[in-house]
N, C-alpha and C positions, 0 to 999 in steps of 0.2 A: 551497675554503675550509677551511681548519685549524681552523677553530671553529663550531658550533652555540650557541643560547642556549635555556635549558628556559625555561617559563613559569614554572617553579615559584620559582625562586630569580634568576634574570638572570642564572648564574654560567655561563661560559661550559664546554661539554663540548671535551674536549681529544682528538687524533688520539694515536694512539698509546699512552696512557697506562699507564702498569704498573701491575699489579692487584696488591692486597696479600697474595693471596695465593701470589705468588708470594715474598715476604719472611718471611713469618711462618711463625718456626722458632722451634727451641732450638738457640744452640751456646757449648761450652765452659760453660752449667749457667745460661746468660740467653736471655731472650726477645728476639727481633731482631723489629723489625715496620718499617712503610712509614708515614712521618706528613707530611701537607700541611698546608701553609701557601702563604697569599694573601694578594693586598692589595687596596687599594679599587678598582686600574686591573685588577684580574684576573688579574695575573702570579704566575705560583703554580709553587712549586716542591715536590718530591717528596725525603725525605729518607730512608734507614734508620738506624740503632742502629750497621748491619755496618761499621766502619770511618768511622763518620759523613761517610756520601756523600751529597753532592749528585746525585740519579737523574733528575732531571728537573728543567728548567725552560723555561719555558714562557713567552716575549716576545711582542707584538704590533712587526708591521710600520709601515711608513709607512700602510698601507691597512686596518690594524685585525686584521690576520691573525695569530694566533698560532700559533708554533713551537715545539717543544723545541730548543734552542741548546747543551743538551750533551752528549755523548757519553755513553752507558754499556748496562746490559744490563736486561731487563726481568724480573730474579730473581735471587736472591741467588746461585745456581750459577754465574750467568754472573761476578759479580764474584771469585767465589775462584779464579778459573781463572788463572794467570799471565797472559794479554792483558788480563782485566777488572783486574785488580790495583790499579791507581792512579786509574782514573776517579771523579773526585769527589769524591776520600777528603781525610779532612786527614791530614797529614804528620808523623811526629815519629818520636822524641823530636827527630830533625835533620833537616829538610828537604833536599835535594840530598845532594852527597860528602863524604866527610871521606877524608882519602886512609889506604891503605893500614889504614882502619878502628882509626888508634892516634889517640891524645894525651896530653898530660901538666897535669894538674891538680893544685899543688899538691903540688909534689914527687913526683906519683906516678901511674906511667904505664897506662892502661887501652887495650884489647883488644875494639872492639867487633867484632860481626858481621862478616863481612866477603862480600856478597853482590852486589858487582857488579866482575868481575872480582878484583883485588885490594884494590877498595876499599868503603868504607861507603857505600850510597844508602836515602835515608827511612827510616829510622831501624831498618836492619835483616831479618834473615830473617822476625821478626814485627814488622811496624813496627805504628803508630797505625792505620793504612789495615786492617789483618787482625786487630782483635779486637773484641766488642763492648762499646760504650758503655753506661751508664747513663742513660738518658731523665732529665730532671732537670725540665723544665717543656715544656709544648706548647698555646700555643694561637692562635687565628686567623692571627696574621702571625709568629710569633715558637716557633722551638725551643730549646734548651740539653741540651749533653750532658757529663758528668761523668768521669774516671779516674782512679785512681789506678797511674801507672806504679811496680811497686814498685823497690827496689833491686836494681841491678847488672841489669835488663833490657835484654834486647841489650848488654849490657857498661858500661852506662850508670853512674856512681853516683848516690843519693839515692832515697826516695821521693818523685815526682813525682806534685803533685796538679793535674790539668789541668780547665777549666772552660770551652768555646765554645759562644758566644751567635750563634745566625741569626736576622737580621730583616730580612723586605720593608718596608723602609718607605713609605710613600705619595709620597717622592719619588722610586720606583720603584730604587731601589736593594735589594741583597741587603749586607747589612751584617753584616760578620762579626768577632765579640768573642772573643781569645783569655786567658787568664789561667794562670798556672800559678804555684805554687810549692815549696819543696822542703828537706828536713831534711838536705841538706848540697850541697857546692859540684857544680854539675852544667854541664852545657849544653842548651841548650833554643833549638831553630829551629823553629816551627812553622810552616806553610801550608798553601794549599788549592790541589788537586790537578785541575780542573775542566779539561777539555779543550772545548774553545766551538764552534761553528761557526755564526754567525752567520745564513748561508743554512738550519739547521737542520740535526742531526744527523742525517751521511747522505747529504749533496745534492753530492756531491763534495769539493775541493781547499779550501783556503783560500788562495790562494793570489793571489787578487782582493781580497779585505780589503787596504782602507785603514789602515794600523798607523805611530802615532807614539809613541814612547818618550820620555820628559823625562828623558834624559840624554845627559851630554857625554863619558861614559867607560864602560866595560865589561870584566869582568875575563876575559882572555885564559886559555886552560886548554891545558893537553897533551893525549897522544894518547890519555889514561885521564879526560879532563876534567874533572881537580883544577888550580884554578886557579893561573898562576905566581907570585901575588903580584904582578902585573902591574897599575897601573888604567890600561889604556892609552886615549886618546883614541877616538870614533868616527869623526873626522873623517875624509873622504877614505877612508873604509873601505863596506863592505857594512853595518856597524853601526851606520848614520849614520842613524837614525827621528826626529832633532829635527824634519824637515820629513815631512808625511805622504807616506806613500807605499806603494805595493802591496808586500804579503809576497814575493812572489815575485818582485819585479822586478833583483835584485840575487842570486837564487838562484845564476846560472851563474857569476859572477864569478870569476878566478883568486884565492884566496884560504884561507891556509891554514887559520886559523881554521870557517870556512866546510866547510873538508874532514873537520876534528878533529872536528865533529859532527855531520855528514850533512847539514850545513844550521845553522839558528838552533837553537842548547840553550844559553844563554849568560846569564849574569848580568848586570842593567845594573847604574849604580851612579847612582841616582838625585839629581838636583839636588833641591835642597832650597824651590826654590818652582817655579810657583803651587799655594798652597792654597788648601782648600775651606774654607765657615766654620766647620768643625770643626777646623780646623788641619789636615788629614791633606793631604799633599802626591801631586797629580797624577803617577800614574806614566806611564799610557800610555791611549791611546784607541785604539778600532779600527771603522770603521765599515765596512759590507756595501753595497754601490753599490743592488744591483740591490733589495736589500728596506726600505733605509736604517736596520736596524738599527744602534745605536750603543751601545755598552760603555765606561765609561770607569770607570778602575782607580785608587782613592786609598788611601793606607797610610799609616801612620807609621812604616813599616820604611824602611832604606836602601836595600835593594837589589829588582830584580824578575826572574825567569826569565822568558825568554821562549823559548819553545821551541816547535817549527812541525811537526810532529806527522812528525819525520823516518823514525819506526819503525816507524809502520802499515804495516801491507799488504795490507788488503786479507779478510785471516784472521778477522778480529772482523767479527759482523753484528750490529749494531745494535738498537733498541728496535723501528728501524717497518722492521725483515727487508734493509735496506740493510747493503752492506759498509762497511770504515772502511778509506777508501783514504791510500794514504802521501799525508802532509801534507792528513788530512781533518781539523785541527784545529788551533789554537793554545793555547797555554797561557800565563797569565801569572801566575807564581805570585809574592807578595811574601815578604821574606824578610829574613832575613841573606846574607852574602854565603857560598857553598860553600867548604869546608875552613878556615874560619875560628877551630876551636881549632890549627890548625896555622899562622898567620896572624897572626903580630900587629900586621903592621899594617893588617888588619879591622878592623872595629866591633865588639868583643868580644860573644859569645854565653853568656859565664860567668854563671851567676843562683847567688847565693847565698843560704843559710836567712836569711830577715827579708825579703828583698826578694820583690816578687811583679813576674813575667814580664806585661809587658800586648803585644798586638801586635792591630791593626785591620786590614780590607782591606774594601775598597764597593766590588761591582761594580755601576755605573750603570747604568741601560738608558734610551736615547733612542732617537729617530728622525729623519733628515733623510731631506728629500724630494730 
């Protein structure tokens, strides 16, 4: 069993859980700590300041049993280490590539980082993922964390003021509120960086997960995976998730796409219904057979990564002393669409001074039997 219950409170004690003080430091001249939050069904998730990462969370099965379902490390060491680097972190100032780390805004051409291979990825040599946040509110179900990114960071223009809202709400979702704004014309792609495994982090492959996407196209990338400007159809391809179907079922396929990223690292290009009654539209669901976990992913972004955890190997151990084996993990990050200041015919990622950046993503957690 993955859980015990104390008499004292009925709050359920959790396997593996990370102690705060393995968080609780000073770096770069703020205090970093570990803050939980729950809901009424007991799903309780683990956050730090460091990168505002998701470190833990914590589902119940078909059977009542609760898991940690996301990857990462159980002290702030393990996440500054290049392998820890993006588990659970939010993403900015740009989510995914911009190629060759240039763009041109407004007559005038900017030089960001450039830190994956020859091109720009999240947002940077220091992205959002590697400094720490401002604690802004904290309480039972619900966190908030604050930045201000200043001018020309990672090569960025504007001072960008960022504000992300976490909440479990009682319809067992993890609801997450982005906001930003900014003193002159800038780009801004944020998301969340959560690597899931369903069966619990650690328990092998994901590669049995049930995964359907709601969309009918996907943007095609080169051999540095900046996208060609391409929205090419899924149909008839390996990219085809309108009908559910196992992650790995379509892995071996002759496919070059397929080959360009070791597997799934790919953007969809999400249809624009069914919605939830908040309007955010259905990107993708993923259920786990054997535990009947189920995740389902809503946004009001266009586009969503899904990416099948092609880079692991095996090198990273875990919260509860497991390894994180290739493809021990999915990710489904919402979004804009990658290289999209070089793109125009994307969904523009331009935010100008007056306007404020809003972007939502609910990851659902159910159960079938």
């Amino acid at each position: 069993m993955a859980k015990e219950t104390t008499e004292e409170n009925e709050m359920p004690v959790y396997q593996n859980e990370p102690k705060r003080e393995g968080f609780n430091t000073t770096l770069d001249g703020m205090p970093v700590e570990l803050l939980w939050i729950h809901n009424a069904s007991a799903i309780k998730a683990g956050f730090t300041n460091y990168g505002q990462r998701l470190v833990s969370l914590y589902v119940p099965d078909k059977n009542g049993d609760f898991k940690d379902v996301v990857l990462g490390l159980d002290s702030l060491e393990g996440f500054r280490k290049p392998s820890g680097l993006y588990f659970g972190a939010v993403i900015g100032r740009y989510g995914n590539r911009i190629a060759k780390g240039k763009f041109t805004l407004e007559d005038k051409e900017y030089q960001l980082a450039v830190n994956n291979n020859e091109n720009h990825l999240h947002g940077g040599e220091k992205g959002f993922n590697d400094v720490v946040w401002e604690i802004t509110g904290h309480k039972t179900n619900q966190v908030s964390f604050k930045r201000v990114s200043p001018d020309m960071e990672e090569g960025y223009p504007g001072n960008l003021t960022v504000t992300v809202n976490y909440t479990l709400t009682d319809a067992n979702e993890l609801l997450i509120k982005y906001k930003a704004t900014t003193d002159a014309t800038t780009h801004v792609n944020l998301t969340h960086h959560s690597f899931f495994n369903l069966k619990g982090e650690g328990e092998g492959d994901i590669n049995d997960h049930i995964l359907s996407i709601n969309a009918d196209r996907f943007t095609p990338v080169d051999d540095g995976s900046i996208p060609t400007g391409e929205l090419r159809e899924v149909a008839r391809t390996p990219f085809d998730f309108r009908t559910p179907k196992a992650i790995g079922r379509d892995l071996e396929m002759e496919n070059e796409q397929l080959k360009m990223g070791g597997g799934y690292d790919h953007n969809f290009v999400l249809n624009e219904s069914p919605t939830n009654d908040d309007g955010l539209v259905l990107a993708a669901k993923v259920l786990e057979p054997e535990s009947g976990r189920v995740v389902e992913v809503y946004t009001n972004e266009p586009g969503v990564q899904f990416y099948g955890g092609n880079f692991l190997d095996g090198s990273t151990i875990g919260k509860s002393g497991k390894p994180y084996v290739k493809r021990g993990s999915f990710c489904l990050e919402t979004q804009h669409f990658p290289d999209t200041p070089n793109q125009p015919g994307f969904p523009t990622t331009v935010l100008k001074p007056g306007e404020t950046y809003t972007s939502i993503c609910s990851y659902k957690f159910s159960t079938e039997n």
